[in-house]
N, C-alpha and C positions, 0 to 999 in steps of 0.2 A: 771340788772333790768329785764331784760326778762325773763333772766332763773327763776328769782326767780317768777314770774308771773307763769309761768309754773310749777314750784312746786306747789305754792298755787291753780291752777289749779287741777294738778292732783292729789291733796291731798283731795281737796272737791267732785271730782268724785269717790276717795278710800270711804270717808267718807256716800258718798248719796247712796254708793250702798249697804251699810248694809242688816241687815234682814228685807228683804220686807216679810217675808214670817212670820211675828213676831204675835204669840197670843196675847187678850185680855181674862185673866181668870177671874173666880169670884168661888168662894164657895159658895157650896146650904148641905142644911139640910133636912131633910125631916122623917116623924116619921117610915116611913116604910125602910129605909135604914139608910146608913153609912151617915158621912158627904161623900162629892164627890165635883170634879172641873168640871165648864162646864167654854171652851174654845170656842173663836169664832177664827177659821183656816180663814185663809188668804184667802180660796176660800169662806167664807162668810158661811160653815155651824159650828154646835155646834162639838165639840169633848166633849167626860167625861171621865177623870180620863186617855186620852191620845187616845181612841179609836172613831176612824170619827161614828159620827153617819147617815152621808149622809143624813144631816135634815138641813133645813137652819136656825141658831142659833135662830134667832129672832121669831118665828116659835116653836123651843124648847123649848127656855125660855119659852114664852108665855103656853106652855100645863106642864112643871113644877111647873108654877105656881098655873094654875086651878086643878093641882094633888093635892096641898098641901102643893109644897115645898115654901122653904123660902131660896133665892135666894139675895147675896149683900154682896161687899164689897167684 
């Protein structure tokens, strides 16, 4: 009974320690480019198309949008 405790123990510590470091993407459109991915990086700025922008996502978004683009989903 114990050991099995201790399995399911360090099964759920194998399990919780996945990728903390995991994107939120989305695709933007926009008339003056390509389609493109904006990613929000786990330190909380935007990445596009995989390159840090050292901008903070929300922040990004936000001045993609007042460019023109069309940003969802």
């Amino acid at each position: 009974m114990i050991k099995a405790i201790y399995v399911l123990l360090f099964s759920f510590l194998i399990l919780s320690c996945g990728n903390d470091d995991e994107e939120t993407c989305i695709m933007c459109t926009s008339d003056q480019t390509t389609d493109f991915e904006v990613c929000q990086r786990s330190d909380g700025d935007a990445s596009v198309n995989g390159e840090n922008t050292n901008t903070d996502y929300d922040v990004y978004l936000a001045d993609l949008m007042q460019a023109g683009a069309m940003c969802g989903g």
